[in-house]
N, C-alpha and C positions, 0 to 999 in steps of 0.2 A: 161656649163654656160646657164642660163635662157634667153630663149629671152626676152627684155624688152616690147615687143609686145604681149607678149602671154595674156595676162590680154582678149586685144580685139578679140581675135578668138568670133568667134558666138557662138561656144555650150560651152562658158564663160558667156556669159550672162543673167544672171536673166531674164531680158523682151524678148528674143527669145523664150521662150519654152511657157510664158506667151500670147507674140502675136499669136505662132502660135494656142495653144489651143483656143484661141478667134477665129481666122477666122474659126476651124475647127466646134465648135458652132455654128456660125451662119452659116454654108455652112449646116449643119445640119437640122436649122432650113426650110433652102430654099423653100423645094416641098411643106411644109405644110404651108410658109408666102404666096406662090405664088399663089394657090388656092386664096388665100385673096386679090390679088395683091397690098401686102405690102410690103416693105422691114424692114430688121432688125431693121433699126434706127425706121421706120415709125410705125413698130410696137412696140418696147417700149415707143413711145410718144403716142399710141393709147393705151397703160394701163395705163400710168398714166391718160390720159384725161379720161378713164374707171369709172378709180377711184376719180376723183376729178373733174371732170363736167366742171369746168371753172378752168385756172390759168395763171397766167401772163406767157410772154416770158422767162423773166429773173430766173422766180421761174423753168421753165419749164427746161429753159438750165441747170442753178445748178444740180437741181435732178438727170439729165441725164447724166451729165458732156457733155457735146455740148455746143460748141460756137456759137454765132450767124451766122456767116459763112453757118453753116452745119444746125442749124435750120430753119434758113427762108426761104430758097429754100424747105428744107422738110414742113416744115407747108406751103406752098405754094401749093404744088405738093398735100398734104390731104386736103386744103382747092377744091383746083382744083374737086377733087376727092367727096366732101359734106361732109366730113367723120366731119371737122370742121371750123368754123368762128374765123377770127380775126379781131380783132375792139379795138381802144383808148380804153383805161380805161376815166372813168366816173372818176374816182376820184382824176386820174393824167393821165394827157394827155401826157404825155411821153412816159409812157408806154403802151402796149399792150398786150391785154386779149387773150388768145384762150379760145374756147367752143365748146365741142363735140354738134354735131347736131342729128337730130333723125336719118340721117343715120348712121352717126358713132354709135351711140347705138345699132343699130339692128346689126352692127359687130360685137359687143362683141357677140352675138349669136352663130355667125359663128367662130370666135376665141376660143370658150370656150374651143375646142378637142385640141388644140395645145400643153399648156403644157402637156396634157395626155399623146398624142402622143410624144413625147418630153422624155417621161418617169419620169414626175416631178407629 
């Protein structure tokens, strides 16, 4: 007879093999975000701001899938850092703008080797 349990064992589930290849990714990434002193989140919000120069919080969270939880102590921690600025939006005060700065742009110099390295 089947155990009615068995569905839940771990190497049953779809999202274990998925999580773990995620953490194995970015532990991957480590020696070459460190160099940057970025971390993984820090560094996919510093390609999108790479690529789009200014964009709201909520645009930012989407893209990312991050909640604001886990965004605003990170864009804090980059702001801390110069990498970028947050300020009201101009055209709805509710919201808030991030904007890569000039040093975050001279990062992207020093990031450029990572997907290389990376092997991408």
């Amino acid at each position: 007879m089947e155990d009615k349990y068995e569905s839940l064992r771990l190497e049953k589930q779809l999202c274990f093999p998925l999580y773990a290849c995620a953490k194995e990714v970015v532990r991957r990434y480590k020696p070459f975000l460190d160099q940057l002193d970025l971390t993984y989140t820090q560094y996919i919000v510093m390609m999108v701001m790479w690529e789009k120069k200014s964009v709201n919080v909520k645009e930012l969270g989407e893209s990312l899938y991050l909640d604001s939880g886990t965004l605003t102590p990170l864009l804090k921690r980059l702001e801390k850092k110069g990498l970028i600025t947050r300020e009201r939006s101009k055209s709805d005060e509710r919201a808030l703008d991030v904007n890569i700065t000039e040093e975050g742009e001279k990062m992207r110099d020093l990031a450029v080797s990572v997907p290389r390295e990376m092997g991408g």
